[in-house]
C-alpha positions in Angstrom: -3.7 -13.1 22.0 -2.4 -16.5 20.5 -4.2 -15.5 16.9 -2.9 -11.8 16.9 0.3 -12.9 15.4 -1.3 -14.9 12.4 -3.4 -11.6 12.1 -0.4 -9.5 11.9 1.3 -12.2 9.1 -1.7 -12.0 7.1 -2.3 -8.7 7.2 1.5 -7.9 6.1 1.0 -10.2 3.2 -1.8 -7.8 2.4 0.1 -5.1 2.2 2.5 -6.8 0.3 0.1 -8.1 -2.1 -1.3 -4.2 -2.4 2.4 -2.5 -2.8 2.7 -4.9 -5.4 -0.6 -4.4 -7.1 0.2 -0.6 -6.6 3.9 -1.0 -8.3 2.1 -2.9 -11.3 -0.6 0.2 -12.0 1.9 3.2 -11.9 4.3 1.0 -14.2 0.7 1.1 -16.5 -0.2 4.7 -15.5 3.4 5.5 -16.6 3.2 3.8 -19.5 -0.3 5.3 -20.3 1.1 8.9 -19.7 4.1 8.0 -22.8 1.7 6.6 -24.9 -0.6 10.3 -24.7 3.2 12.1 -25.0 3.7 9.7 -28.0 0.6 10.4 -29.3 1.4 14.4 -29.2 3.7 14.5 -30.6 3.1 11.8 -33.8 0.0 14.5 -34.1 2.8 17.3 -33.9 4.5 15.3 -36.4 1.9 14.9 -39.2 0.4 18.1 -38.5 3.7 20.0 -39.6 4.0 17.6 -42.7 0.6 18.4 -43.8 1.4 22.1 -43.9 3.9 21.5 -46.9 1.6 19.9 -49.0 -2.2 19.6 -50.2 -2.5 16.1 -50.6 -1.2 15.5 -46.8 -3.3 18.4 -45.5 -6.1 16.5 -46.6 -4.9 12.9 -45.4 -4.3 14.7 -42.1 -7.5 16.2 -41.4 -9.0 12.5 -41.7 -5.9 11.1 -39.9 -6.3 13.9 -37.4 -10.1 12.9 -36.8 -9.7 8.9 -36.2 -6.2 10.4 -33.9 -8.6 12.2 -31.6 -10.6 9.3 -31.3 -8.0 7.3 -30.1 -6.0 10.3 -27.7 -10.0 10.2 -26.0 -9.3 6.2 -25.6 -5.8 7.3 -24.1 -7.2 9.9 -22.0 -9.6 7.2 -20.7 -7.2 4.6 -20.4 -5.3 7.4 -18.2 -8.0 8.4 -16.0 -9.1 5.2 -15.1 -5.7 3.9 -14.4 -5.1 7.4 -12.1 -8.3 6.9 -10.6 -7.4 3.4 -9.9 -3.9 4.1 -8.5 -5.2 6.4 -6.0 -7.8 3.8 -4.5 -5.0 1.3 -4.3 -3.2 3.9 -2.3 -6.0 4.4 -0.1 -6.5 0.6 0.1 -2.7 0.2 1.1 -2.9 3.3 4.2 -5.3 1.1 5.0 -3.8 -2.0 5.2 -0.3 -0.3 6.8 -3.0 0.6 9.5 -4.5 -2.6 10.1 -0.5 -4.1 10.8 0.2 -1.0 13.3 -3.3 -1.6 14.8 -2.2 -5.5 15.3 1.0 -4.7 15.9 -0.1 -2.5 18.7 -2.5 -4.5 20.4 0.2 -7.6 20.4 2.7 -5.2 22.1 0.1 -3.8 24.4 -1.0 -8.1 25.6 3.0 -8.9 25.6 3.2 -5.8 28.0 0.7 -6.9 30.1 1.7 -10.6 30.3 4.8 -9.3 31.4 3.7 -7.1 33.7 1.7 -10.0 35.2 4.6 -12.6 35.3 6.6 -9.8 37.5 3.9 -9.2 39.7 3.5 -13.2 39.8 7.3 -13.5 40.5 7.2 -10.1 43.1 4.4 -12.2 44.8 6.7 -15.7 44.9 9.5 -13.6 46.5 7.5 -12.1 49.1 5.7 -15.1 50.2 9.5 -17.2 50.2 10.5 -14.3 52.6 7.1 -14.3 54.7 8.2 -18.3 54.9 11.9 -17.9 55.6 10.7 -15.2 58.0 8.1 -17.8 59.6 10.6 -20.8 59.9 13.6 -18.5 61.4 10.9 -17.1 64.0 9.6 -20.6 65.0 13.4 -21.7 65.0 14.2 -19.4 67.9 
């Protein structure tokens, strides 16, 4: 029971650790995400250029192949990072369990300690009265 406390610390700094590590890969899954929507629409861009000229119709459709390449890097980059964010959710459920679990089982020894000390003190009172009882009776 006396290490259940340090458990419970440790175990919140867990969870802190994790909320943080989980508030530092949606800020890059977000960020990922913009850089597709950028991407897009740069290819929405040039491909609307290219239709008003020859020349850029023909820089586009190279541009167009090495920008495909890269939106597959993106899409990666993406994926990995969603993939990642929802292990670190799991990871933190987790971890919120383990406190509650702790949590519980130090409320659940507290209970009982107290439930002992009342019993403890129930059994002082009766045997003071079983005394006073005993000295009045041998008084008389």
């Amino acid at each position: 029971m006396r290490g259940v406390p340090t458990l419970i610390r440790l175990a919140q700094h867990d969870v802190d650790e994790q909320r943080s590590d989980l508030g530092r890969i949606a800020e890059a899954r977000a960020a990922a995400e913009a850089a597709l929507r950028e991407h897009d629409a740069e290819l929405v861009r040039e491909a609307s250029l290219s239709l008003t000229d020859t020349l850029e119709l023909a820089a586009f459709s190279t541009w167009a192949r090495q920008a495909n390449r890269a939106r597959g890097k993106l899409q990666q980059r993406f994926a990995e990072l969603d993939r990642t964010e929802t292990a670190a959710r799991e990871s933190l459920r987790d971890a919120i369990s383990q406190v509650k679990r702790l949590q519980s089982v130090l409320e659940s020894a507290e209970s009982s300690m107290r439930q002992a000390a009342t019993r403890r003190a129930d059994i002082r009172a009766d045997e003071r009265e079983v005394a006073r009882h005993a000295a009045s009776a041998a008084a008389r």
